[in-house]
N, C-alpha and C positions, 0 to 999 in steps of 0.2 A: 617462440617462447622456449625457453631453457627450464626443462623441468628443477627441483630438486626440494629442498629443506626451506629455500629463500628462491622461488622464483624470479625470475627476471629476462627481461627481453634482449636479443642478440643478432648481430649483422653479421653474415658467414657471405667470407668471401671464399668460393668453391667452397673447400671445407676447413678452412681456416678462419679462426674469430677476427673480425673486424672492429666492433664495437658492441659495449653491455650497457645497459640500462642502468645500473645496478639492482637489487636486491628491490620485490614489493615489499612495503611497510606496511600496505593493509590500505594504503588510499592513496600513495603515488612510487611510485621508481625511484629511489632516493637519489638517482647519481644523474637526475635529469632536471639539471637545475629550473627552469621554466616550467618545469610541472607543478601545480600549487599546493600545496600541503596544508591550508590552512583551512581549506572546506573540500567537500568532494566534487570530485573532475568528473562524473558520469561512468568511468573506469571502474571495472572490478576484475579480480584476476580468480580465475576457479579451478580450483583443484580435483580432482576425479581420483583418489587414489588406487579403489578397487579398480578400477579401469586404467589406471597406466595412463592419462592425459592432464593434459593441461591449456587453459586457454585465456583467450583475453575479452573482455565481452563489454560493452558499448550502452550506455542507457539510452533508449530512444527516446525519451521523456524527455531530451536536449536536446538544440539545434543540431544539424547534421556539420560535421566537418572533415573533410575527406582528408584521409591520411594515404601515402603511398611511398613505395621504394623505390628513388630513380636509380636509371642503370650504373649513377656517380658511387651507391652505396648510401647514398642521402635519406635519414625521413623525413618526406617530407609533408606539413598540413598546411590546408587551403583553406582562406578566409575568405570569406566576402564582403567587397569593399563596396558599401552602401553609395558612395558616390560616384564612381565610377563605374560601377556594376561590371563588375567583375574579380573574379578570384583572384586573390593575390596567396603567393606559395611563401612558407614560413619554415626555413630549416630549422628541425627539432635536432636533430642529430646526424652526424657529428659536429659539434659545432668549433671543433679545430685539434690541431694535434694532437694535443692533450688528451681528446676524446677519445684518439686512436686507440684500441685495445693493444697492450704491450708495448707501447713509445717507449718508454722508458724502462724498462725490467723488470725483474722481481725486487725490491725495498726501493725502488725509484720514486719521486715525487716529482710531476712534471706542473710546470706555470708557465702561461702561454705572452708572460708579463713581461717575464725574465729571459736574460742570456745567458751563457743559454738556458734554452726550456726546462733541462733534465738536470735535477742533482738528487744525490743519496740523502736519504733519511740520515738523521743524527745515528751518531756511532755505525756507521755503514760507510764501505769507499768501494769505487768501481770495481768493478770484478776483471776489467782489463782497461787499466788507462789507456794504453795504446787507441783504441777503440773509442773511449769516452773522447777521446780529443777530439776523433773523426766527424766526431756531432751520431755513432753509431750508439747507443745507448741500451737498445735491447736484450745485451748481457746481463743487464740490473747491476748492483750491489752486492755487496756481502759482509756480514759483520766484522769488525771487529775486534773484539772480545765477545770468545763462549757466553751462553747464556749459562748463569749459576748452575741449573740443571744439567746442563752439558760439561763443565768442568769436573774434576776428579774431586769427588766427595770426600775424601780422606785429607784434602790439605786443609786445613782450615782458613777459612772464606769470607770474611767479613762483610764484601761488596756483594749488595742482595740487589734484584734485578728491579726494575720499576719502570711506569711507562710515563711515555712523553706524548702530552695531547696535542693531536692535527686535528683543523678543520676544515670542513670545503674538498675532503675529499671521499672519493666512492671507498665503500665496505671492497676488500679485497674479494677477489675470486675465488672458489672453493672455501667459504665460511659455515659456521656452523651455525646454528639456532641453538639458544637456552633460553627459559623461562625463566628468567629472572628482572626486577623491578631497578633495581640497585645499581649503578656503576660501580659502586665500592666493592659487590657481590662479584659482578659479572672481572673484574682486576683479581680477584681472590680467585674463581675459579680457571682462571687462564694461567695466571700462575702455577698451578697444580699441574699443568699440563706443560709437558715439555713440547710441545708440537705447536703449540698457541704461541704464537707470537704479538696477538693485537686482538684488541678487544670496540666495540663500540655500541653505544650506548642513548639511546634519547631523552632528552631532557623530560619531554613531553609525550602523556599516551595518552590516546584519543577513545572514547566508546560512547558507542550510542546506548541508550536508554529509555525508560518509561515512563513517566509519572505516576500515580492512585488515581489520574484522571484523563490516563491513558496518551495523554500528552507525550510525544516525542520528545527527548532530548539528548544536545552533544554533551558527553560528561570528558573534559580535558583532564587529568592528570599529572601533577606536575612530578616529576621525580625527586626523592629525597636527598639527593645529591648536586642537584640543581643551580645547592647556594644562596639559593633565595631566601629571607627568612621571611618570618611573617607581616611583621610589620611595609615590609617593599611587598607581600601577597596583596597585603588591607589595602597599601594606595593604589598599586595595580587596580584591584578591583573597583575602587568608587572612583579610578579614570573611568574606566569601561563602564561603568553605569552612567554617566554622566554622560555619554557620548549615546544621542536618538537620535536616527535616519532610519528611514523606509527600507534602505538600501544596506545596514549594519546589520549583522544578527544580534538577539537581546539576548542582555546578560538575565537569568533567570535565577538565578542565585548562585552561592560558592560554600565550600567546606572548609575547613580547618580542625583536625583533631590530631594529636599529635603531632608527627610527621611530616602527616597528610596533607595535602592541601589540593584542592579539584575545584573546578568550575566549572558550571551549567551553562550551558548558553541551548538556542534558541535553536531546534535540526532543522537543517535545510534538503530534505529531499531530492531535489532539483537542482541542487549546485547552487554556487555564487552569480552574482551580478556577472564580476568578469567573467565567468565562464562564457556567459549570451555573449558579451560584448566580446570578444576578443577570441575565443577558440577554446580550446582543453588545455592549452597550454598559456604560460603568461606571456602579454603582448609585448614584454622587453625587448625583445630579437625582433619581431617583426618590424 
């Protein structure tokens, strides 16, 4: 574990990064895609800060599933295959180049779809074509045009900087933490800063709660920036209520006030279904 502001997990080769988890979000590793996000993995990550640690910690209350590091630099978890009886091994990561920590640079965006893998972010070009040809890419990118703040303030400037949304891809290395709700907030205050180049944001925040009847529950969040308005909230939710299995969490009710908009559903202690059935992680890859 890689202490800091945004914890997260990390493959050191001697003492060179190999591959990051990305960033906990408080119930999975965001840059791990197979990890499930939509109930809790058994996963909790704990911070010590009087004490200077940090660590990763495991609910026993789950079936066991054995994680390890092969000598490839591999994680890898072992399932147990009911019919066969016997473990079958399930690469979490890295699950291809892309994963590699630094394939591609600093403003690099890598897909393991495309030929090649590696190209620059919008307004960004290779920091040595030369190099980029070579299929060598770990020089990164580099801008184009100064950002507004970086230009000579005295000239008058009309082109004001603005971002362009990715998805599908891990929070950069070295980020910061702000307590802010807003996308529209968290763009305003990155702006302000010359150093911030990128900003990201969840749609969705998750917490647990109480009832007056001591009842458990997940209270979801949806962000007010989201898009969604209310009307697409209402059918959302009396899909979701319409829909009873043993095996579904229950919708317990929803809010709307202003803004606002959150839904109650039904806490699951113990993790999802898949979790038993398939491991800590989703059974896509295996």
């Amino acid at each position: 574990m890689e202490p800091g502001e945004l914890p997260e997990g990390v493959i050191l080769n001697r003492s060179v990064k190999y591959w990051r988890s990305g960033p906990w979000n408080g119930m999975s590793f965001i840059g791990i895609s197979d990890m499930d996000t939509n109930y809790l993995t058994g996963f909790t990550v704990i911070t010590d800060n009087q004490a200077g640690t940090i660590y990763f910690v495991y609910s026993l209350t789950l079936p066991s599933f054995p994680l390890f590091l092969s000598s490839l630099g591999a994680l890898i978890q072992m399932n147990w295959d009911a019919e066969t009886s016997k473990w079958v091994n399930n690469e979490i990561a890295p699950k291809g180049p892309c994963d590699i920590y630094g394939t591609c640079g600093s403003f690099g965006i890598c897909n393991d779809t495309n030929s090649p893998i590696c190209n620059c972010l919008r307004g960004y070009e290779p920091t040595s074509t030369e190099e980029w040809h070579r299929e060598n890419w770990t020089g990164g990118c580099i801008r184009r045009v100064k950002l507004q703040c970086e230009r000579n303030s005295s000239i008058h400037d009309s082109i004001a900087d603005r971002f362009i949304k990715l998805t599908g891809v891990k929070l950069p290395d070295f980020s910061d933490y702000s307590a802010l709700n807003d996308a529209i907030d968290c763009g305003d205050l990155c702006l302000k800063n010359c150093s911030c180049v990128a900003f990201a944001h969840s749609n969705g925040i998750s917490f647990m709660g109480k009832l007056p009847s001591v009842q458990e529950l997940a209270v979801k969040r949806l962000s007010k920036s989201s898009g969604q308005g209310i009307e697409e909230f209402r059918n959302e939710v009396i899909l979701i209520s319409k829909l009873q299995h043993r095996n579904l969490v229950k919708l317990l009710g929803f809010c709307i006030e202003g803004d606002e908009k959150m839904l109650l559903c039904e806490f699951m202690p113990n993790s999802s279904l898949d979790t038993f059935l398939f491991g800590l992680f989703s059974a896509a890859s295996i």
